[in-house]
C-alpha positions as CSV (number, residue, x, y, z in Angstrom):
1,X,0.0,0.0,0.0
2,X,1.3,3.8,-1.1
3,X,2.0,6.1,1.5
4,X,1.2,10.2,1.5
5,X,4.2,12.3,1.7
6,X,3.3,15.4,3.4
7,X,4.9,18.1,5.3
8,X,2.9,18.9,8.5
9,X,3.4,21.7,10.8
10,X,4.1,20.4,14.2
11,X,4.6,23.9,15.9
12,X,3.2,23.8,19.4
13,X,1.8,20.6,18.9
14,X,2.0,17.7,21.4
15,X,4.3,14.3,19.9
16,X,4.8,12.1,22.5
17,X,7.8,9.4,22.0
18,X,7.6,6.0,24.4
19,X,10.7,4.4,24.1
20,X,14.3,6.0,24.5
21,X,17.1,3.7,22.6
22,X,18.8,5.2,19.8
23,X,15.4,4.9,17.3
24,X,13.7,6.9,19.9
25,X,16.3,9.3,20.1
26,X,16.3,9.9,16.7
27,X,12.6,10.3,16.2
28,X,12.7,12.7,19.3
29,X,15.2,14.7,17.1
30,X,13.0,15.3,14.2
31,X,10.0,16.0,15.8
32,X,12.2,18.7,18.5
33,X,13.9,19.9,14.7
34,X,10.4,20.6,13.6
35,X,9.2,22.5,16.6
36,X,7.1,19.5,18.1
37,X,6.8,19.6,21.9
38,X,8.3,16.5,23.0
39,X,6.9,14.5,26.0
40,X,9.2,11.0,26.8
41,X,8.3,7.9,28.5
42,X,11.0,5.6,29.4
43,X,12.6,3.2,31.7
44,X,16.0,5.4,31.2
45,X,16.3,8.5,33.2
46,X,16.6,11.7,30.0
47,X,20.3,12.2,28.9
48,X,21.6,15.9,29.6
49,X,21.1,17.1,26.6
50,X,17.4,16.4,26.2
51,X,16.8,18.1,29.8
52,X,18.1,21.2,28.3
53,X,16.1,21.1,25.8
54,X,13.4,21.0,28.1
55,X,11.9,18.6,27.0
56,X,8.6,16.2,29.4
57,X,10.2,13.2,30.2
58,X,8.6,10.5,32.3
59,X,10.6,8.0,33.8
60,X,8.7,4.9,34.3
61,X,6.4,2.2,32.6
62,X,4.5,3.7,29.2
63,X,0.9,4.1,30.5
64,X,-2.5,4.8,28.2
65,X,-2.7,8.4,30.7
66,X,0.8,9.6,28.3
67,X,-1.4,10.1,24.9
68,X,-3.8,13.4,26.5
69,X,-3.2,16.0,23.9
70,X,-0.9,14.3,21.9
71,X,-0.9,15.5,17.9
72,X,1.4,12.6,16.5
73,X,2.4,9.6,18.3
74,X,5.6,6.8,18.0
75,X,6.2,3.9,19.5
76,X,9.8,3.0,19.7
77,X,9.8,0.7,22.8
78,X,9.6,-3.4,23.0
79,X,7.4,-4.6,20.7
80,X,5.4,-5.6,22.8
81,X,4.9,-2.5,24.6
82,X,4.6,-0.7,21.0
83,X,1.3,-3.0,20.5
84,X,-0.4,-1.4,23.6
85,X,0.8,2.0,21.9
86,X,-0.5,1.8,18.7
87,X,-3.9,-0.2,20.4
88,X,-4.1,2.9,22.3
89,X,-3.5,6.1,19.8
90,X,-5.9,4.5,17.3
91,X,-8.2,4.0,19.7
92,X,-8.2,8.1,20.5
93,X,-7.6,8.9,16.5
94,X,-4.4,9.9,17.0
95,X,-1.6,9.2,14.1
96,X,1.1,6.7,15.5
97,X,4.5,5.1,14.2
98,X,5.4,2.3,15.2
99,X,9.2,2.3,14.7
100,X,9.8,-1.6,14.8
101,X,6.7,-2.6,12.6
102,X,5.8,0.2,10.1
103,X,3.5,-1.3,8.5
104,X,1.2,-1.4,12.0
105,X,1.2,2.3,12.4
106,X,0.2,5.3,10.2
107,X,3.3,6.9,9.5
108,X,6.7,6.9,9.2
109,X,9.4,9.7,9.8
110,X,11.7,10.3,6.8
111,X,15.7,10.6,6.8
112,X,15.4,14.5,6.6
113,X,18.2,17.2,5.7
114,X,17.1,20.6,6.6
115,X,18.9,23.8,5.5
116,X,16.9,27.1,6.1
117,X,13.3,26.7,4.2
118,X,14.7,24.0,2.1
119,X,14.0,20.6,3.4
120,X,15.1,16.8,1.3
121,X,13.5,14.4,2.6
122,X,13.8,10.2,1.4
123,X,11.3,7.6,2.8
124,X,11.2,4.0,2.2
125,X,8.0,3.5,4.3
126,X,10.3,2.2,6.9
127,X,11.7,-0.6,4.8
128,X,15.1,0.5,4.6
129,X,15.8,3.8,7.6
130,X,19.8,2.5,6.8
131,X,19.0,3.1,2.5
132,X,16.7,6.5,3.7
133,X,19.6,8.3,5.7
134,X,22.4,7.6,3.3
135,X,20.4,8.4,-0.1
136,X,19.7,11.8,2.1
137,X,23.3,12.3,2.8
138,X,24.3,11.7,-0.6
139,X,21.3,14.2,-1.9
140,X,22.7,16.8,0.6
141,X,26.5,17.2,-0.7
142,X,25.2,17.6,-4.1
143,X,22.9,20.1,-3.7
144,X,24.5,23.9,-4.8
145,X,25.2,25.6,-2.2
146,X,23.5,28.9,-2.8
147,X,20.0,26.4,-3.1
148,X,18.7,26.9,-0.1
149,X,19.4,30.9,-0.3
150,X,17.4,30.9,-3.4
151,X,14.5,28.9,-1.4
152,X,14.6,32.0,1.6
153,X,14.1,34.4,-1.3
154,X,11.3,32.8,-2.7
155,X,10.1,32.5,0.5
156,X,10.2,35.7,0.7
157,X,8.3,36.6,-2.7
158,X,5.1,34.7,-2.3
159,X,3.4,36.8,0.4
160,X,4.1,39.3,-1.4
161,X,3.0,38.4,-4.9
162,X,0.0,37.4,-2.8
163,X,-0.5,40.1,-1.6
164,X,-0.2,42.5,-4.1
165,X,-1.5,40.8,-7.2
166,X,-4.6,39.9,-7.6
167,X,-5.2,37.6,-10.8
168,X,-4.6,34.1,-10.6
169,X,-3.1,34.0,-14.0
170,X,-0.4,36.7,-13.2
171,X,0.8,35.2,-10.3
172,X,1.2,31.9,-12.0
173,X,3.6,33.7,-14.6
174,X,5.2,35.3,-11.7
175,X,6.1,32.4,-10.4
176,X,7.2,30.7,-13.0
177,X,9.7,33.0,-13.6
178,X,10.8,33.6,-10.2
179,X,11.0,30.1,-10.0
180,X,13.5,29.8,-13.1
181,X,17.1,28.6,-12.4
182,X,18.7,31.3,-13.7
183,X,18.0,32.5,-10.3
184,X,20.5,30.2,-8.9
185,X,22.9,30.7,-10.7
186,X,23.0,34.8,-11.0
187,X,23.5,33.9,-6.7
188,X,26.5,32.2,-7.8
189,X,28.2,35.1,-8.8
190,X,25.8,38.3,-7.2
191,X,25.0,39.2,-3.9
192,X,22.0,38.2,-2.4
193,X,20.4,41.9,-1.9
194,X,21.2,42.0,-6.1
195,X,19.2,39.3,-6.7
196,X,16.6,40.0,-4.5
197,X,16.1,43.1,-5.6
198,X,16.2,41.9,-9.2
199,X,12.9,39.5,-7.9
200,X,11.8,42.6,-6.5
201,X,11.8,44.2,-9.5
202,X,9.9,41.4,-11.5
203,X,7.0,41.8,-9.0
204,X,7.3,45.4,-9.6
205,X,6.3,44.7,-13.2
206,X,3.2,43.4,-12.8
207,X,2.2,45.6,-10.0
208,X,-0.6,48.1,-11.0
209,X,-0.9,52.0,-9.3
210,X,-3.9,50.7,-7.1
211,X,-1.5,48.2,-5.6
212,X,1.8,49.5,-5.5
213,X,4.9,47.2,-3.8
């Protein structure tokens, strides 16, 4: 069965993470990288850098009582503790992994490389995490370096091309050329407040005197 890639905002939302070995530890990471609020259950007392992280942890047996206002769920304990997990999210409609048997749960967590808004992220649905992290690896030395800085400008662009034009058919030729390659490469070789104001300057274009930028 296919599997939906999506990116999900996990900003001040709950992910709780039963199990602490290194899976766990890894998981924790990704959902901490993505702004998740982390609460831990686990035998194991929380290594030092996770307390300054600030980060819930519970020391003790995994209980149903750890799911309240959880977003995402993953279950990297014993199996046999994961099956009470995974019993017990689905049972509230909450998402859960289950990082020993992926194809029990509803997700998996991608290798992920991050790099200001640019994100590269390779799944194999759990079948491979070893394959997933060093296809992302490899995908992260050979992206250009100035990549992600062309990613921050467009980032940049879009609320404004939002907010300033109005027809659906102009901003789709807006962003089609703001979205060229050229772009890239004129970073290569110009400043960044040159190229952004060269963007600017597209906008500009197709800006009218009722909505000036």
């Amino acid at each position: 069965m296919g599997t939906l890639p999506i990116s999900l905002r996990m900003a001040g939302r709950l992910a709780v993470v039963v199990g602490s070995g290194p899976v766990g530890l890894r998981k924790m990471r990704s959902l901490w990288e993505a702004g998740a609020n982390i609460r831990a259950v686990s035998w194991e007392s929380p290594p030092a850098e996770w307390i300054a992280r600030g980060i819930a942890w519970r020391t003790g047996p995994y209980s149903s009582t750890d799911l309240e206002g959880a977003s995402l769920v993953v279950a990297a304990g014993p199996a046999s503790v994961n099956a009470f997990v995974v019993a017990d999210a689905r049972e509230r409609g909450i998402w859960v992994c289950d990082a020993a048997n992926p194809d029990r749960g509803d997700f998996t967590l991608p290798a992920v490389h991050r790099s200001a808004s640019l994100t590269v992220a390779v799944d194999t649905a759990g079948a491979a995490p070893l394959v997933a992290r060093q296809l992302r690896d490899r995908v992260a030395v050979t992206l250009e370096p100035t990549l992600s800085e062309w990613v921050d400008l467009l980032a940049e662009m879009r609320p404004l091309v939002l907010t300033h034009i109005a027809d659906p058919l102009q901003r789709r030729v807006i962003f089609r050329r703001l979205a060229d390659w050229s772009w890239m490469e004129r970073l290569s070789s110009e400043s960044r407040d040159v190229v952004r104001n060269a963007m600017l300057a597209v906008l500009s274009s197709h800006t009218t005197r009722e909505t000036p930028l």
